[in-house]
C-alpha positions, 0 to 999 in steps of 0.5 A: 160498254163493250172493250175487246180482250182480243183483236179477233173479237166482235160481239160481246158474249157467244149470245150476240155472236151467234144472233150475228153468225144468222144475220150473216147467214140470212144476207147470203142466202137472201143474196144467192136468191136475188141472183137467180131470181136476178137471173130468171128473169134476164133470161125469160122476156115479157111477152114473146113474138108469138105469144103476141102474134096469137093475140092479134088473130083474135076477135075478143081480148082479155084485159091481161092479152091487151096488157101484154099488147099495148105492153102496159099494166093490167092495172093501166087496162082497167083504169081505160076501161073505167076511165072509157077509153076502152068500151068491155063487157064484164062477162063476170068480176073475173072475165073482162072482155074487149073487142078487137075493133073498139081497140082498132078505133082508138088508134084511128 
């Protein structure tokens, strides 16, 4: 067991003193990351108005475009459409492809 022959004493040897000195130090640099990241992201929205006015000319929409408009998931995207909720054509496994209209009729 460890007994402190000081009051200021908190590890037991200068091996456990420096393994606690990095632990310190990994918290406060993982804590100042956190906070700009905390920041970043208050400071950028999702999806701006005009990102989201472009979307709405469009004829054919991806699966990431009609995620940012029905501000879902794309994941919840792909579930509609494997579901049948949502008809797409499959141009290639990294193109997916959604009319406007068929979008239109759902709400209807």
């Amino acid at each position: 067991m460890f007994e402190a022959q000081k009051v200021s004493t908190a590890c037991c040897s200068h091996k456990c003193s420096s393994a606690r000195y990095k632990l310190k130090k990994r918290l406060e640099i993982k804590g100042e990351i956190e906070a700009t990241q905390n920041e970043t992201k208050a400071i950028r929205p999702k999806a701006t108005a005009v990102n989201k006015a472009l979307i709405k000319d469009k004829e054919f929409l991806t699966a990431k475009e009609l995620s940012t408009l029905f501000g879902c998931n794309v994941k919840t995207v792909y579930a509609m459409i494997q579901k049948g909720t949502i008809k797409a054509s499959a141009l290639s496994p990294r193109k997916t492809l959604i009319k406007r209209t068929d979008i239109d009729k759902i709400f209807e």
